[in-house]
N, C-alpha and C positions, 0 to 999 in steps of 0.2 A: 537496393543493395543486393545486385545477382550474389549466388553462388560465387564461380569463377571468382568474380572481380576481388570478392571482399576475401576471399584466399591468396589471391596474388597479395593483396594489399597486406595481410599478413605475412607473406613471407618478404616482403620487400623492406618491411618493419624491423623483423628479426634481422633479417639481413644488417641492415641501417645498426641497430643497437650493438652488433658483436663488432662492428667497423669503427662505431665513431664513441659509443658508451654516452653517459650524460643523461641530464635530467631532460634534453628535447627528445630522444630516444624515448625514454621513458614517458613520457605526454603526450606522445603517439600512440605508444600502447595504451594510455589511460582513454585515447579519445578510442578509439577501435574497439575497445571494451564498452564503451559507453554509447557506441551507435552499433553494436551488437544487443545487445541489451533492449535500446531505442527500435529496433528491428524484430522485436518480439523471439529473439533466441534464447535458448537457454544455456546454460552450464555446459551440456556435456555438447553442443554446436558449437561452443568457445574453445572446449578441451579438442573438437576435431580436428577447430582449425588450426590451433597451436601445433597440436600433433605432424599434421602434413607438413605447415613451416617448418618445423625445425627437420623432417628428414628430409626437404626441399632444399633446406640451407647446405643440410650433411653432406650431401649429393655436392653441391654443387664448390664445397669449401670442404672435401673429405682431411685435410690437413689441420683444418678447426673443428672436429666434431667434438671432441674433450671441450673444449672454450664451448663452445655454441652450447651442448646440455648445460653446464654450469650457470650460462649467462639466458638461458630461456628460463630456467625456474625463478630471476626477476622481471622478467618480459612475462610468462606467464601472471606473477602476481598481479603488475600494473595493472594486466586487461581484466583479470579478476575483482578488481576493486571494486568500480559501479558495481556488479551484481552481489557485491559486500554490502554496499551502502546501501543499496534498493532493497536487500533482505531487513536488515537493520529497520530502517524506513516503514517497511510494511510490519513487523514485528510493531512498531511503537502504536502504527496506525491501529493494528489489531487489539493493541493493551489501552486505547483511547478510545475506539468503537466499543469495547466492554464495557468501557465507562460508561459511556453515554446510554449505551442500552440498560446499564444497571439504573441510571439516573433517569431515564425514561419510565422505568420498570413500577421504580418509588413513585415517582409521580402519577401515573395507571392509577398505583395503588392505594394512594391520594385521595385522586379523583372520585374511584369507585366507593371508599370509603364514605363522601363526602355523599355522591350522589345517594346509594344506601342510606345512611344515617340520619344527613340534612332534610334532604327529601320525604323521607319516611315519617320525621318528625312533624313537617308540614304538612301532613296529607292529613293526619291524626289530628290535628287543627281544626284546618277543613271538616274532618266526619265528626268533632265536638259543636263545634259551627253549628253543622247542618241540624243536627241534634236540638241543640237550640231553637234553633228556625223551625222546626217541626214543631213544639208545643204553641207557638202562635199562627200557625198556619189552620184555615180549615181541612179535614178528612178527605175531600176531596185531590187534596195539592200533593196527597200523603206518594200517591202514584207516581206524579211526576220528579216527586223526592228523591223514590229509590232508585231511579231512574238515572238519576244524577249521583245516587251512590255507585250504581252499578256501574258507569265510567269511571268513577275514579278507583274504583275496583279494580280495572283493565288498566289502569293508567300506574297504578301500584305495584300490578304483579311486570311491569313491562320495564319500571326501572329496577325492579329488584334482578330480574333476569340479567338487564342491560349493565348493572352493577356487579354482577357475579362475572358477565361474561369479559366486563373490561378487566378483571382482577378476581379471578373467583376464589373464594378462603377453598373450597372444595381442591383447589389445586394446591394448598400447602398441607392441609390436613389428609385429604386421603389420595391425594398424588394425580401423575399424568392422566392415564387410562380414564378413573374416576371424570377429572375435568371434563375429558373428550367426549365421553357419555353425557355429560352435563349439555357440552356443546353443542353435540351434536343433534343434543333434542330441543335446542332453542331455535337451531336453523332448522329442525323438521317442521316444530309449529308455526313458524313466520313462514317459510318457501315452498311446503310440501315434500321437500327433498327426503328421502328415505336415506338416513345416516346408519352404519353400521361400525360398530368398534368391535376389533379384534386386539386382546392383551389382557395381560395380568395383571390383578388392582394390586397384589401385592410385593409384584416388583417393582421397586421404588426406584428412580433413577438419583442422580445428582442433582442439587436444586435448579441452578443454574442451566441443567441440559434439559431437565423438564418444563421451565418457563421458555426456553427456546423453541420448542419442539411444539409447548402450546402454543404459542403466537405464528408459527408456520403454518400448524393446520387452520388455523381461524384465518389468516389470509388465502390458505388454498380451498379452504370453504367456502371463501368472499370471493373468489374468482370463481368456484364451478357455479355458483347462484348466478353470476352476474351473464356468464360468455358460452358456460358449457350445453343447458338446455339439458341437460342430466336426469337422471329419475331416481338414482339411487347414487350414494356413495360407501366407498370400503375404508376403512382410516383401521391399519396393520402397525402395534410397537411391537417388536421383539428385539431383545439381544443375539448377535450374533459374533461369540467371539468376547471382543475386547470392545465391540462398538453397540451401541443400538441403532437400529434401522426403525425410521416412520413414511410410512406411504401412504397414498390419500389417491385414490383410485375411481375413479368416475365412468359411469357408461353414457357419457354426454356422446358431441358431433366431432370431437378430437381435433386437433390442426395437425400442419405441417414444423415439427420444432425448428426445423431450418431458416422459417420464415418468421418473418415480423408480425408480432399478432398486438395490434393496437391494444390500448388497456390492459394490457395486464404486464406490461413491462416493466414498472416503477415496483407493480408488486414481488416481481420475482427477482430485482434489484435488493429488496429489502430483505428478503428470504437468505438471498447471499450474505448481506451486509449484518447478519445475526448469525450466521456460521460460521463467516469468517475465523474471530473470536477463538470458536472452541475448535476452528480448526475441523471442521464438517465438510461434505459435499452435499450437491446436489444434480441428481438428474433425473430428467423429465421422458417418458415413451408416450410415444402417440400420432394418430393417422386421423388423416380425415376418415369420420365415419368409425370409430372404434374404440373412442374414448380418451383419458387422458390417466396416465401415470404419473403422479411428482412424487420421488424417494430421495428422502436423508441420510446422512449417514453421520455421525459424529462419535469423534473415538471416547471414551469415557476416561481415558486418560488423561486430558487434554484440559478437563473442568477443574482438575485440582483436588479431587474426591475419587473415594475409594468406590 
């Protein structure tokens, strides 16, 4: 759909509706609005093209320009419609995607509960167990015992980690910032990665923006582990304004953001598809060789909370 074409095509439209009127007039505009739209335009490319037709038409019918303004402000609407319905559309998608991420959110929370709790209880079995086993064992065996405590030692503090980090209480009790500290000393001791948090424990955000904001950095910590080859990271909250900004800042091998960078697509899919919602952005800086930038942004108006 060139330029040119699809303006002629509008004013021959306009033209057509002040001539003949009717609801096929009118289905024309509906369809030119709707492969406008289909053509990745927006609003105010819609408002140019109108614009030009109708002082196209004036020009060309200066005896109808009183009729022609009267009768574009229903040509205008028709073509406006799709990018009505598409806003619509995406608003419902957005009030559904909250859903699902609040009901995702429960079930985490679930989980972690489950794996904490259940888990913990079975292990305290196990070291009553062993405890048992120990008075009919000889002295000798006593070694290889603790031996076998001391794994599930390892294996205790690795779900309780693993339990905090799928749902950490640390994150409703004493907030974002806290969390990120939490987090980011879990991927220090497992990756070597040198984590650093910048922010205030005691700005508190909105619940909803701060479970967001945790699950972005714990996926952009899951990609500079997996692709960046990083030695340290920067993870920055602050407010700014009316919004909070979070950035997650690495001195990995950076890419080209232009390009397709295999693996980590699905995850910055998902980064979108939780901002969407509150109505957030996100952009990424970065070069081969100089690291990598991914910044938030989500207006705190936007969560329903002061």
């Amino acid at each position: 759909m060139s330029g040119p074409n699809l303006q002629e095509e509008f004013t021959q439209a306009l033209e057509s509706h002040l001539a003949q009127g009717g609801e096929a007039a009118l289905l024309s505009a509906y369809e030119l609005g709707r492969r406008t739209l289909a053509a990745r335009r927006g609003v105010l490319d819609i408002a140019t093209l109108l614009h030009q037709a109708l002082f196209e038409v004036c020009l060309r019918r200066p005896d109808d320009s009183l009729d022609a303004v009267q009768k574009a402000g229903e040509f205008a609407l028709e073509c406006l419609s799709p990018f009505e319905m598409a806003h619509r559309a995406v608003r419902e998608a957005n009030t559904a995607l909250r859903g699902l991420n609040d009901l995702l959110e429960e079930q985490t929370r679930r989980i972690s509960h489950q794996l904490h709790d259940q888990a913990g209880q079975m292990l305290a079995s196990v070291y009553l167990a062993l405890d048992d086993i120990a008075h009919d064992l000889p002295p000798e065996m006593g070694e290889r015992l603790q031996a076998v405590k001391g794994l599930l030692d390892r294996i205790e503090d690795q779900l309780r980690r693993l339990s905090h980090e799928l749902r950490p209480t640390i994150l409703d009790d004493l907030g974002l910032v806290a969390a990120l500290e939490f987090l980011g000393g879990g991927v220090s001791a497992r990756n070597g990665l040198k984590v650093r948090v910048d922010g205030h424990r005691e700005d508190r955000l909105p619940g909803p923006v701060e479970t967001v904001l945790y699950r972005i950095v714990q996926e952009a910590l899951n990609n500079v582990s997996k692709h960046a080859r990083a030695s340290c990271v920067t993870i920055a909250v602050r407010r700014e304004g009316s919004s909070v900004c979070c950035s997650v800042r690495d001195n990995g091998v950076g890419f080209d953001p232009t390009a397709r960078v295999d693996g980590q697509g699905i995850g910055l899919i998902g980064i979108r598809e939780r901002l969407s919602p509150l109505g957030g952005a996100l952009a990424i800086e970065s070069a081969p060789g100089l690291g990598t930038e991914l910044r938030v942004t989500i207006p705190l108006g936007s969560s329903g909370h002061s």
